[in-house]
Backbone bond lengths (Angstrom), bond angles and torsions (degrees), N, CA, C in turn:
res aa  C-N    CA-C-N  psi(-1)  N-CA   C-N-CA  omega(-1)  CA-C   N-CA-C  phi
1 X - - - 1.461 - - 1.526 108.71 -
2 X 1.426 103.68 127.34 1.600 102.32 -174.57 1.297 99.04 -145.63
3 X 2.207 128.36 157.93 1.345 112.66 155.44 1.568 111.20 -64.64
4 X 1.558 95.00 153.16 1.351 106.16 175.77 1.204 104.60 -96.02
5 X 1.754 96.81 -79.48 1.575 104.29 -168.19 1.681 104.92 -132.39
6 X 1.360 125.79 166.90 1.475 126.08 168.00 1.241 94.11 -123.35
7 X 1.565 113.88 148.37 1.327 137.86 174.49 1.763 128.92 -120.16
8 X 1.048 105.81 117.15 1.418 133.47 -160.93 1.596 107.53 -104.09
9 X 1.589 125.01 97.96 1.271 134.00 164.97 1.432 127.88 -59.01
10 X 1.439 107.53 109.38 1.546 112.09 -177.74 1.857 114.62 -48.90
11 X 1.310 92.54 108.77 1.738 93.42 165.30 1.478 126.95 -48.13
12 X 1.467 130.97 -155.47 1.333 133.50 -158.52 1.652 97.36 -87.47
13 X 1.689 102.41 -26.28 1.826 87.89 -167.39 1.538 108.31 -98.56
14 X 1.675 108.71 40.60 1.024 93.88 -172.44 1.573 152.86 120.29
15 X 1.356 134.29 130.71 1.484 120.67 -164.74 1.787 114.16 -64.02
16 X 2.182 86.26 -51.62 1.602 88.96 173.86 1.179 127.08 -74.65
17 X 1.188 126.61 -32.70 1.170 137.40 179.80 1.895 104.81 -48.66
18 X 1.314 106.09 -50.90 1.721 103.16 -162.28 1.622 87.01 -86.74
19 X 0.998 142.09 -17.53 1.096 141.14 -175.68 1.930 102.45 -73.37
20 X 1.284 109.48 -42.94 1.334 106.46 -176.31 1.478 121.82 -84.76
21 X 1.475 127.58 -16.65 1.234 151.87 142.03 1.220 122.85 -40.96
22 X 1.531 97.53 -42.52 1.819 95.08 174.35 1.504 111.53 -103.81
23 X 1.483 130.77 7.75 0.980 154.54 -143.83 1.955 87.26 -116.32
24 X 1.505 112.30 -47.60 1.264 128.65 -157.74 1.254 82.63 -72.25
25 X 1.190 131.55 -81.85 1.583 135.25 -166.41 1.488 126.25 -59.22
26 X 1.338 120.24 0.23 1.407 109.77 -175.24 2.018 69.66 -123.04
27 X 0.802 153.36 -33.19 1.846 146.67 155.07 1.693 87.37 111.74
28 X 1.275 114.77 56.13 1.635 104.74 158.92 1.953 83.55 -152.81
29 X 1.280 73.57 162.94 1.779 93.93 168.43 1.646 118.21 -100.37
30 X 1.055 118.64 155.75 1.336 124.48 -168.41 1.514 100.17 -122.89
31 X 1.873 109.30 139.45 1.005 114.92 -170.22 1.686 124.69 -115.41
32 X 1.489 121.60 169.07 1.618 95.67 -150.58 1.763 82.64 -96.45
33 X 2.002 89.65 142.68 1.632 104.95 177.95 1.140 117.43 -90.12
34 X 1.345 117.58 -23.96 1.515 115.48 -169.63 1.292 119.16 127.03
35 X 1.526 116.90 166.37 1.582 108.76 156.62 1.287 119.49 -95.28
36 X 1.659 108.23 166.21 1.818 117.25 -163.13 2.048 75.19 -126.50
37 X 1.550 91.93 85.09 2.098 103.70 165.91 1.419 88.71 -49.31
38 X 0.937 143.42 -85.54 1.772 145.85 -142.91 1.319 111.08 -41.09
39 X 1.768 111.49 -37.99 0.583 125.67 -159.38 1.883 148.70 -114.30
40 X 1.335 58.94 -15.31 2.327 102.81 168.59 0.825 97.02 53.60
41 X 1.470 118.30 65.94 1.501 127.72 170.91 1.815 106.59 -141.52
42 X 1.159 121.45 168.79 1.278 132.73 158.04 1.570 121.86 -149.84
43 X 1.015 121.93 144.89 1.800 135.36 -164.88 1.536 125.28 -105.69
44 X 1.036 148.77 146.85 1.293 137.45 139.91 1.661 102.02 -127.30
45 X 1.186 110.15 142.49 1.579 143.04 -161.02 1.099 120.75 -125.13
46 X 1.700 112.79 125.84 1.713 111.99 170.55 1.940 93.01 -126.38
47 X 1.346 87.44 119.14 1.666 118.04 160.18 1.443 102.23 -32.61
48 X 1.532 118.66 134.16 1.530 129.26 155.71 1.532 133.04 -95.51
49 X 1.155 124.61 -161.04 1.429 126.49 153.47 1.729 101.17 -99.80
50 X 1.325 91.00 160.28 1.894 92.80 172.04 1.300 116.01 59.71
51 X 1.897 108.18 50.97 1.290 97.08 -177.83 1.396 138.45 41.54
52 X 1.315 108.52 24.04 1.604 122.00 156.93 1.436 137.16 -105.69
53 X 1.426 124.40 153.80 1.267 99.54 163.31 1.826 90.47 -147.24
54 X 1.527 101.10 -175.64 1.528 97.06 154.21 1.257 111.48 -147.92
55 X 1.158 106.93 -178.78 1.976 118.17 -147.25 1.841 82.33 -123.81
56 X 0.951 101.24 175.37 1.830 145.11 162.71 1.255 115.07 -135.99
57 X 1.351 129.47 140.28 1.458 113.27 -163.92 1.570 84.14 -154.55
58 X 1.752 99.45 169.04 1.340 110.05 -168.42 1.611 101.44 -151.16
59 X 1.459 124.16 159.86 1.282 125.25 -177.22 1.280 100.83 -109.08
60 X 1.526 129.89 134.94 1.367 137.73 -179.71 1.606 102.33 -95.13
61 X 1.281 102.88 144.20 1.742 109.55 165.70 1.654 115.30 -61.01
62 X 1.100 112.13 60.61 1.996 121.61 -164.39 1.577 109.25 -122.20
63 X 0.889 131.07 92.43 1.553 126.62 158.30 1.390 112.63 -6.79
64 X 1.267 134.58 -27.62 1.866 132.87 170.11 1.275 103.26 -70.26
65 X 1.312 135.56 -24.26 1.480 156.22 -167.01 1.738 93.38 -64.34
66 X 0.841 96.25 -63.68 1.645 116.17 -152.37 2.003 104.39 -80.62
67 X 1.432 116.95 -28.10 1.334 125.64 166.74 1.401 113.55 -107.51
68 X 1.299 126.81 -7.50 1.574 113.23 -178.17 1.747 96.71 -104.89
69 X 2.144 103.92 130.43 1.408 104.51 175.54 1.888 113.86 -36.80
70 X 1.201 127.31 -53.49 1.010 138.96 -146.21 1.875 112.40 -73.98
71 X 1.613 92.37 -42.90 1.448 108.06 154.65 1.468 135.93 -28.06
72 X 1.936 78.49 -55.89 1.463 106.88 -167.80 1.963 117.94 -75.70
73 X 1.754 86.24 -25.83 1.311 97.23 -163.96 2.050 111.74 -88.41
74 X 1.211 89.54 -24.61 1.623 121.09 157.39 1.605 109.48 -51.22
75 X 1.271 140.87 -73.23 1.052 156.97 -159.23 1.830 111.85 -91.13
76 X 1.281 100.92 -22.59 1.608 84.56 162.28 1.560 111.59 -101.05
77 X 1.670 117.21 -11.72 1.717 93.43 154.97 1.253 120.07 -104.10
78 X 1.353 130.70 19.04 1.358 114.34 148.15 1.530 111.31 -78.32
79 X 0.931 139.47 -9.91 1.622 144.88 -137.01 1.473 75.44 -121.08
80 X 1.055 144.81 -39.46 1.443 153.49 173.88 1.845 112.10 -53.45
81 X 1.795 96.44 -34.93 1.680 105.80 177.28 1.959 87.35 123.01
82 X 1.328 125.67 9.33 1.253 112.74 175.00 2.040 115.62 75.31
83 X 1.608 111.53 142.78 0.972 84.21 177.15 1.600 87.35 176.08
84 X 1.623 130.48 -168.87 1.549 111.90 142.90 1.339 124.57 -52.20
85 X 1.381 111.51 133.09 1.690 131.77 -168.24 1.729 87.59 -111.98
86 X 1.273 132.95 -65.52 1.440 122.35 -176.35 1.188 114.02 -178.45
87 X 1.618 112.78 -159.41 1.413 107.92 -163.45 1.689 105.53 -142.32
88 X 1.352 116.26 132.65 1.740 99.00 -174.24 1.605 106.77 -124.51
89 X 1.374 100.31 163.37 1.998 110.47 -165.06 1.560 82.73 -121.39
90 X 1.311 107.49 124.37 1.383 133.56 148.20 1.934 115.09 -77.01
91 X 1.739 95.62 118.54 1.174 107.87 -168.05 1.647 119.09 -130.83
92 X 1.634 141.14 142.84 0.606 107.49 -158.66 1.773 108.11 -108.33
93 X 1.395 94.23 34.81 2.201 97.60 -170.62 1.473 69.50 -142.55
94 X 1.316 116.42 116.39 1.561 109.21 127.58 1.835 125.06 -92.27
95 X 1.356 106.33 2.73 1.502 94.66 -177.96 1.611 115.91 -73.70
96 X 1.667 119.88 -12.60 1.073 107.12 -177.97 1.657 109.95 -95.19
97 X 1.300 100.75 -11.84 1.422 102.26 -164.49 2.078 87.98 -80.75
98 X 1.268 124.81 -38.10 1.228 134.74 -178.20 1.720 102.96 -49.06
99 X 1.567 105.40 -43.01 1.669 116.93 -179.61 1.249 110.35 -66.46
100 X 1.012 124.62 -37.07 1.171 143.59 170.80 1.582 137.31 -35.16
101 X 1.869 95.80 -77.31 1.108 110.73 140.85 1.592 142.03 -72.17
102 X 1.154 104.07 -0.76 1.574 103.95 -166.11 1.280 128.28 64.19
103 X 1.058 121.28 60.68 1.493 128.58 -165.88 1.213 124.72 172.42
104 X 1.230 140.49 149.83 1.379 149.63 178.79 1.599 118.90 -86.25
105 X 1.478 115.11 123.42 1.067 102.92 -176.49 1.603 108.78 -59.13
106 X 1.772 114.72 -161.96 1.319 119.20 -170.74 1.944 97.59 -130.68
107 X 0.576 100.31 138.67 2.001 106.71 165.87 1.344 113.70 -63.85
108 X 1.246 141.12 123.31 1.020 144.89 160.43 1.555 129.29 -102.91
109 X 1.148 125.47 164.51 1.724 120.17 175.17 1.238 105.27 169.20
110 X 1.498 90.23 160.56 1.985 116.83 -170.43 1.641 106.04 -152.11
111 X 1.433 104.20 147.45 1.274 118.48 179.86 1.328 99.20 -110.57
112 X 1.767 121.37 124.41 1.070 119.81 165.39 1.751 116.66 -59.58
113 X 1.285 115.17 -160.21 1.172 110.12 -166.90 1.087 105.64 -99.18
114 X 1.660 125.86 -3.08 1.380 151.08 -137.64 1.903 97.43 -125.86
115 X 1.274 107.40 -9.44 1.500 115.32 -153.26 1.391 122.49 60.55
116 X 0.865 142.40 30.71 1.670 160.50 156.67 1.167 100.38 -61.94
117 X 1.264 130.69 115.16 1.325 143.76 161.37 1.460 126.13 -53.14
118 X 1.111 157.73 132.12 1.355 145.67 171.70 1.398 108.41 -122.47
119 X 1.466 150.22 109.79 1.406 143.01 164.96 1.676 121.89 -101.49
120 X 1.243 118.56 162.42 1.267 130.47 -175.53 1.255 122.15 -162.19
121 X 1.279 141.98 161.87 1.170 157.42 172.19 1.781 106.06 -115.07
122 X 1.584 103.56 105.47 1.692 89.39 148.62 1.543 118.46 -152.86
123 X 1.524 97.31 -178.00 1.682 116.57 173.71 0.932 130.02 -174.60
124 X 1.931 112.73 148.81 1.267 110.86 -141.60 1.533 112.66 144.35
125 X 1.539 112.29 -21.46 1.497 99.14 -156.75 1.479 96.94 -83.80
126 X 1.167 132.06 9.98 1.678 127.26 -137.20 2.224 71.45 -126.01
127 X 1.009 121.04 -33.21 1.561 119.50 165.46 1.161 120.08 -66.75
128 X 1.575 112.20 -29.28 1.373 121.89 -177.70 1.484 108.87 -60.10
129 X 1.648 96.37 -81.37 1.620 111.87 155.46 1.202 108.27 23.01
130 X 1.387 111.17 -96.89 1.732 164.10 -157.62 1.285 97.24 -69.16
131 X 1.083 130.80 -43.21 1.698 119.59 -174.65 1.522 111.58 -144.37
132 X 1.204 147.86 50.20 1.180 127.49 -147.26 1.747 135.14 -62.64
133 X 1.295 94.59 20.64 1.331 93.75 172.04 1.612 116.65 -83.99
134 X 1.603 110.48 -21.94 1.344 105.06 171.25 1.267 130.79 -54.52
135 X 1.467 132.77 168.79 1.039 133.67 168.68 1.965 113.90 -106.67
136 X 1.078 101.13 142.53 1.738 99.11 152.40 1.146 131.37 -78.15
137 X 1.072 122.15 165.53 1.763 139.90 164.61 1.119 114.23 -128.43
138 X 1.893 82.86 150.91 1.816 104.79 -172.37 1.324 114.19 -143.15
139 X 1.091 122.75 124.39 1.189 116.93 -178.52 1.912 110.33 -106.33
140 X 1.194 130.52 123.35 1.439 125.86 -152.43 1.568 107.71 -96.69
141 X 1.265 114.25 110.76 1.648 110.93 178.50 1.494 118.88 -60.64
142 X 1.560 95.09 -32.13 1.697 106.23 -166.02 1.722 118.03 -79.27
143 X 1.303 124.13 130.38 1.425 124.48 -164.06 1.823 96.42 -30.96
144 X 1.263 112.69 158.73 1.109 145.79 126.09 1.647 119.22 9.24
145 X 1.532 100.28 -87.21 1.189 107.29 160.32 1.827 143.00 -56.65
146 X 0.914 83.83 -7.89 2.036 111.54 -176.70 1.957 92.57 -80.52
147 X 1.128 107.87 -46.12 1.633 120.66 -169.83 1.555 107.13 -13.06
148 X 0.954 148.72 130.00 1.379 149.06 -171.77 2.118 100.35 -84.39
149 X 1.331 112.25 -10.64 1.654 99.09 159.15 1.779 120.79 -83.55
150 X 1.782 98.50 4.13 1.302 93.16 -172.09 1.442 102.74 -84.45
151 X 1.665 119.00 151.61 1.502 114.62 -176.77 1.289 112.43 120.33
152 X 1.424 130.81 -51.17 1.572 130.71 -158.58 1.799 95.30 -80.59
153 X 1.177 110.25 -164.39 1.217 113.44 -166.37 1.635 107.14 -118.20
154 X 1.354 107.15 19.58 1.752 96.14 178.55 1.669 117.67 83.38
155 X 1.251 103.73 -26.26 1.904 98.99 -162.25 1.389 104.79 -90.61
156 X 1.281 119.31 3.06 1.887 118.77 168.62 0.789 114.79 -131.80
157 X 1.552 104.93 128.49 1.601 104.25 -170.12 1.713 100.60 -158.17
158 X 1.357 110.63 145.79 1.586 115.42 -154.96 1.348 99.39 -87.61
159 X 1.337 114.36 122.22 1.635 140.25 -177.00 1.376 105.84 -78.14
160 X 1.264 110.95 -51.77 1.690 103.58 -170.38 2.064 109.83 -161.55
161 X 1.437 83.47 123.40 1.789 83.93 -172.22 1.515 81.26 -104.59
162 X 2.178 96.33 148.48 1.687 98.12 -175.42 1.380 81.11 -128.32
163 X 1.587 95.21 128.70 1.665 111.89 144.41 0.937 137.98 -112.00
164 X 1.569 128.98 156.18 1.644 129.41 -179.83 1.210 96.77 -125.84
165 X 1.531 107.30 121.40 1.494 133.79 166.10 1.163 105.21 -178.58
166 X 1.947 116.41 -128.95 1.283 115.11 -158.43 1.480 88.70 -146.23
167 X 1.161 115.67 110.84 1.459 141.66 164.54 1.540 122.36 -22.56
168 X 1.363 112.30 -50.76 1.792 149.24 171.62 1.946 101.10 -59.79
169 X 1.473 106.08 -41.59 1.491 100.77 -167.79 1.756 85.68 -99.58
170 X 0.811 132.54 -63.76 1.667 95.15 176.52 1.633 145.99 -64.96
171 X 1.083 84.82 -2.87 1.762 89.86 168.46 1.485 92.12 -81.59
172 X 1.387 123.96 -54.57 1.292 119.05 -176.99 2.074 114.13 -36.75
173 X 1.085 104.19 -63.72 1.575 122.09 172.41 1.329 117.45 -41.31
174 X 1.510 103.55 -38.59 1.751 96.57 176.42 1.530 96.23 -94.36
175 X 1.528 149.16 -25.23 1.068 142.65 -153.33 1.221 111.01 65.25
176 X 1.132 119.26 39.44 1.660 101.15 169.52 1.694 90.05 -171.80
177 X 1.348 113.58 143.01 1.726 120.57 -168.96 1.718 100.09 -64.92
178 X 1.163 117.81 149.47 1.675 140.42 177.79 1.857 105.62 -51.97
179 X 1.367 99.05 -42.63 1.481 74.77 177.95 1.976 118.97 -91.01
180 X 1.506 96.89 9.58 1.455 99.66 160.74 1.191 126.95 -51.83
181 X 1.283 115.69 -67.03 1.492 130.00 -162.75 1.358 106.91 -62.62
182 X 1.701 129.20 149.41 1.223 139.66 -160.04 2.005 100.01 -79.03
183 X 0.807 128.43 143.40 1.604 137.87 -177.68 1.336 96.49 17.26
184 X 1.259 114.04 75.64 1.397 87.80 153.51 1.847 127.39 -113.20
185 X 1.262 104.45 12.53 1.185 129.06 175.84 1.571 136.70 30.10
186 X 1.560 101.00 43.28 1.491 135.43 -153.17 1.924 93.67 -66.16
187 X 0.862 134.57 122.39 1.911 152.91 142.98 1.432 96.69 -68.46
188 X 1.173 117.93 150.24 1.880 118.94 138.45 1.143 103.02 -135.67
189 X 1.775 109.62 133.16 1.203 124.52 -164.96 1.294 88.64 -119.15
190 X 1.678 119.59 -168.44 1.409 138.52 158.93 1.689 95.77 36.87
191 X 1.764 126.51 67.29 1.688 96.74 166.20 1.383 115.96 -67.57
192 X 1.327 132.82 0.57 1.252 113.93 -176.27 1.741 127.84 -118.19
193 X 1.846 87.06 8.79 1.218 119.30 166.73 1.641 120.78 -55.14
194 X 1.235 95.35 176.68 2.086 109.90 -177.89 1.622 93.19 -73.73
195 X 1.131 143.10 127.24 1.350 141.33 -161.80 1.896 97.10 -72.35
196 X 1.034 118.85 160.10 1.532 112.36 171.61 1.508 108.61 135.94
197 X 1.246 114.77 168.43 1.854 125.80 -179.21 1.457 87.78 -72.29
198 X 1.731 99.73 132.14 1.325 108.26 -174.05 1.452 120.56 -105.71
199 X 1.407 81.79 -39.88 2.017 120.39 173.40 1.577 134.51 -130.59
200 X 1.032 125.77 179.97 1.497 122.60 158.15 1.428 99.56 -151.28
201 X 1.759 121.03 141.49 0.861 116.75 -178.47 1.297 83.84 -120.94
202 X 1.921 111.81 148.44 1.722 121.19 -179.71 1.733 85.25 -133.60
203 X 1.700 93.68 133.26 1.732 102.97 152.26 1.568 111.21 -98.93
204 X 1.301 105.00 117.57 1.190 115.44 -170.62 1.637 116.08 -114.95
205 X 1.319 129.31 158.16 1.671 104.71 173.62 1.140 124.82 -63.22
206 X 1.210 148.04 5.60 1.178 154.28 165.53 1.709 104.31 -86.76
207 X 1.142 115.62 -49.15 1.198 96.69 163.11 1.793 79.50 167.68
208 X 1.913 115.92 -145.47 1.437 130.43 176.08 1.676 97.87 -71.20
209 X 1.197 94.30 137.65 1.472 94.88 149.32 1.612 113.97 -159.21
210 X 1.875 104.08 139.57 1.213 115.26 -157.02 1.695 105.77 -123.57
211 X 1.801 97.02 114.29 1.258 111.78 170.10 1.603 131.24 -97.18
């Protein structure tokens, strides 16, 4: 169990636009991922260190929009003004985490711009929803090398993700205590805050910088 990726909801001006804004301050550009059909969504992505990266994401005018959790969960925080949407753990069993929750994960996928396929398995967003301090899981069908942190140059890499909630209910959620999981470099800020991703902290060559 490791972070994968954090996901960042395109505000009012936009996928590229917030993509290049946040692109400005961490000093790399972010590149376009594709659309998620299943999912009536589309991404653009900047590569991390530590097998991470994170996305910007946007809700398409698509009927998958409107029935897929992730769609759904996309579009009520941009509709919010955009902002952190959440945070997901790359895992390599989803059948227990499926036992777990009671439920079947969902298939996911994106076509690069290149036609490169990307697939996945996850679940979780329907917890997200509901509490947003949780995280999702993903388990990645597509080689290794396909990984959407592959590409960047190593020199950014996320120092510290802050949440406000309750420490006890997400260890519970992943099944396994917070300082288990490989980097995942969890803060809790605001305990008496709206539970949810509050921040992201990136060490960057310029120095920290906190979104």
């Amino acid at each position: 169990m490791r972070l994968d990726h954090i996901s960042y909801a395109a505000g009012p001006d936009g996928l590229a636009s917030t993509a290049a804004r946040i692109g400005g301050l961490l000093g790399r550009e972010f590149t376009d991922g594709g659309v998620h059909p299943r999912f009536g969504t589309r991404n653009m992505i900047l590569p991390l260190a530590d097998d991470t990266y994170v996305e910007v994401v946007e809700v398409l005018d698509h009927p998958a929009s409107d029935k897929a959790p992730f769609g759904q969960a996309v579009r009520a925080r941009s509709a919010l003004g955009g902002g952190w949407l959440g945070w997901c753990v790359a895992v390599d069993d989803l059948a227990s985490i499926e036992q777990r929750l009671g439920r079947e994960a969902v298939l996911g996928n994106r076509h690069r711009p290149d036609g490169t396929e990307l697939r996945w398995r996850q679940i979780g967003i329907n917890g997200l929803i509901t509490d947003p301090q949780l995280p999702f899981f993903i388990k990645w069908e597509s080689p290794a090398e396909l990984h959407p942190s592959r590409g960047g140059d190593g020199k950014i890499s996320m120092s510290t993700v802050e949440l406000a909630g309750d420490p006890q209910r997400v260890s519970e959620w992943l099944g396994a205590s917070l300082e288990t999981p490989d980097k995942l470099y969890v803060e809790w800020v605001a305990p008496h805050g709206t539970p949810g991703l509050q921040a992201v902290q990136f060490q960057t060559p310029n120095g920290l910088v906190r979104i």
